[in-house]
C-alpha positions in Angstrom: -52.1 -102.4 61.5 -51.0 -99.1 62.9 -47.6 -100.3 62.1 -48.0 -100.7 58.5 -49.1 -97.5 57.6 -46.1 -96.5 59.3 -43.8 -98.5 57.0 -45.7 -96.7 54.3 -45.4 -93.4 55.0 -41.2 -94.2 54.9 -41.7 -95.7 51.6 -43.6 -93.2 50.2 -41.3 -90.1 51.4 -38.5 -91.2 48.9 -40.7 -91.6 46.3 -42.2 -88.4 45.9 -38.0 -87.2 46.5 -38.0 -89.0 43.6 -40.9 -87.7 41.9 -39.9 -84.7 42.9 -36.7 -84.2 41.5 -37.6 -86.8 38.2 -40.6 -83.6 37.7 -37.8 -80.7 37.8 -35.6 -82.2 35.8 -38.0 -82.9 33.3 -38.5 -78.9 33.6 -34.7 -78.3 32.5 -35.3 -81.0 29.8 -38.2 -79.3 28.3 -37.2 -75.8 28.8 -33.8 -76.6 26.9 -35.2 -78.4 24.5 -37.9 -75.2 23.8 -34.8 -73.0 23.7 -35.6 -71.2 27.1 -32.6 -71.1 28.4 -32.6 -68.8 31.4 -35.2 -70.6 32.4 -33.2 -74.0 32.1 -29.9 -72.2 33.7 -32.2 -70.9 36.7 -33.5 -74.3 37.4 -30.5 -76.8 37.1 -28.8 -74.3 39.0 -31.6 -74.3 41.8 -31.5 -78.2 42.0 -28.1 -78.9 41.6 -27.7 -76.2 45.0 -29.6 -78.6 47.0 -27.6 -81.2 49.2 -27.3 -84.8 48.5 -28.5 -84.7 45.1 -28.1 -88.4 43.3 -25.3 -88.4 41.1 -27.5 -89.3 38.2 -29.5 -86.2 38.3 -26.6 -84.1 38.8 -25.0 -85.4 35.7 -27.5 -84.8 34.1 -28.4 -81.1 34.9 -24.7 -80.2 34.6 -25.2 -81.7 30.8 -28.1 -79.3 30.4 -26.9 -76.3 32.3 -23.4 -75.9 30.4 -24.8 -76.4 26.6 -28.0 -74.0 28.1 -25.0 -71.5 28.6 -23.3 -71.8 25.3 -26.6 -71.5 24.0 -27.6 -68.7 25.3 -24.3 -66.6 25.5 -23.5 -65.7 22.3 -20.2 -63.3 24.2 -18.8 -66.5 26.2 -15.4 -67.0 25.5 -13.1 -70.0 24.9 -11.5 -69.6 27.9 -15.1 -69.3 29.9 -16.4 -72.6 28.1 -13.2 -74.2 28.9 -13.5 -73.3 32.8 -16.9 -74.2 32.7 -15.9 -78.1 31.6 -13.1 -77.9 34.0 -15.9 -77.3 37.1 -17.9 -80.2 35.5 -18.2 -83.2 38.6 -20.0 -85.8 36.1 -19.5 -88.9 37.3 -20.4 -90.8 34.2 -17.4 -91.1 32.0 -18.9 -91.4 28.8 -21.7 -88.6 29.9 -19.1 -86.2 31.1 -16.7 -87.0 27.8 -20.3 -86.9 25.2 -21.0 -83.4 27.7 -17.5 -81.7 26.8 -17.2 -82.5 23.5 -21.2 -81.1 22.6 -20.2 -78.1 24.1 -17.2 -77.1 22.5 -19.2 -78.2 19.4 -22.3 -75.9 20.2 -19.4 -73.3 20.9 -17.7 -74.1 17.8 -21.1 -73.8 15.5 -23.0 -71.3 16.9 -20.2 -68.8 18.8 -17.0 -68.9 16.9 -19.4 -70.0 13.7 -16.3 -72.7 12.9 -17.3 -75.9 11.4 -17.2 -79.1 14.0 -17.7 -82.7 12.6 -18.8 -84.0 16.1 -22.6 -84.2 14.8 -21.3 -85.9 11.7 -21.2 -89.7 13.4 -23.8 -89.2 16.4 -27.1 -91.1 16.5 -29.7 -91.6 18.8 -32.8 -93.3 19.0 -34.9 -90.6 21.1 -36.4 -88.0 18.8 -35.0 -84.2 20.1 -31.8 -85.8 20.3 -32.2 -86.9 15.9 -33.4 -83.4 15.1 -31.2 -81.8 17.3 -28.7 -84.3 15.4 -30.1 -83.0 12.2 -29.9 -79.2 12.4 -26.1 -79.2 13.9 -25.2 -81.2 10.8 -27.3 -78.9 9.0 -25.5 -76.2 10.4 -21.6 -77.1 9.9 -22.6 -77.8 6.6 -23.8 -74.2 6.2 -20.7 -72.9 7.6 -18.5 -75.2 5.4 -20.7 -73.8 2.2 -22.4 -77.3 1.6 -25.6 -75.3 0.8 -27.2 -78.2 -0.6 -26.5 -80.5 1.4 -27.4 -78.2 4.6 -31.0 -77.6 2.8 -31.3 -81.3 2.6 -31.1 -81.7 6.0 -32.9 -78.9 7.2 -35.8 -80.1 5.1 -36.1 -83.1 7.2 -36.8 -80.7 10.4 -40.2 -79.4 8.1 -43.4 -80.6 9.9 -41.6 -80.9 13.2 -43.0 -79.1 16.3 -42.4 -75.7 15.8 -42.0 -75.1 19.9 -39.0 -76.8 19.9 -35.9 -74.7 19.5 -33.5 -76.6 16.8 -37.0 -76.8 14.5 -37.1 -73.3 14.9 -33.7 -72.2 14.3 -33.6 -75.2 11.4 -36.4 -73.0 10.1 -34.1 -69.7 10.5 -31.2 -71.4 9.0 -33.3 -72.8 5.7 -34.5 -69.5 4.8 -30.7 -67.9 5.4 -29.6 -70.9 3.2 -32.3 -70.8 0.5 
């Protein structure tokens, strides 16, 4: 009997690691996706310091922590941003290519203000990632004067959750536009 418990305890020690770290990064998810970026910067940073973090979560928090900084940086430069995706370690191919090119596209619409078309073919069947979807194609269409077209899409972020921070800037953008 005394045994088994044993067994359990060594079971259960991973799986709160797990917990753990599934917890935090949900912290990085929700404070990017809420637009508070230091906050998402300080953490991923945090986590991604700690040794023999799984490859999936650092992935993942690399994804989050570079477009946090483009985000959030309005003075970063080319050259930074380009630095920054040359330091990326993403394992995933298609997670570290869909991680570059979102950031030079976040750079592109909301640094250097240049249009970008890499919104234009995305989908995704999780909800952030639609809207977010939604106002960056809402936004090259501003830059490239497609007024109409950018109100048409920023009409569809109307009624969204208002804590969330493409809704909000969607909201920004609409009354720019109108």
């Amino acid at each position: 009997m005394h045994r088994g418990n044993n067994i359990s305890r060594r079971i259960k020690r991973p799986k709160r690691a797990v917990l753990r770290l599934d917890a935090a990064t949900s912290e990085v998810s929700l404070a990017y996706m809420t637009g508070d970026f230091e906050t998402a910067i300080r953490k991923a940073t945090e986590i991604l310091s700690r040794d023999g973090l799984p490859p999936q979560y650092r992935n993942v928090l690399q994804s989050y922590l570079i477009r946090s900084v483009v985000l959030s940086q309005p003075e970063l430069s080319r050259e930074e941003l380009n630095s920054m995706i040359e330091e990326l370690t993403i394992t995933d191919p298609t997670l570290a290519e869909k991680t570059q090119k979102m950031s030079v596209a976040l750079y592109d619409l909301t640094i250097a203000n240049e249009s970008n078309d890499y919104f234009e073919t995305l989908t995704n069947e999780y909800k952030y990632p639609q809207l977010e979807i939604i106002y960056y194609r809402a936004l090259n269409a501003a830059i490239k004067g497609e007024t109409e077209r950018a109100t048409e899409l920023l009409s569809q972020l109307a009624g969204e959750d208002e804590r969330l921070y493409v809704v909000r800037m969607g909201k920004e953008l609409l009354e720019r536009t109108v």
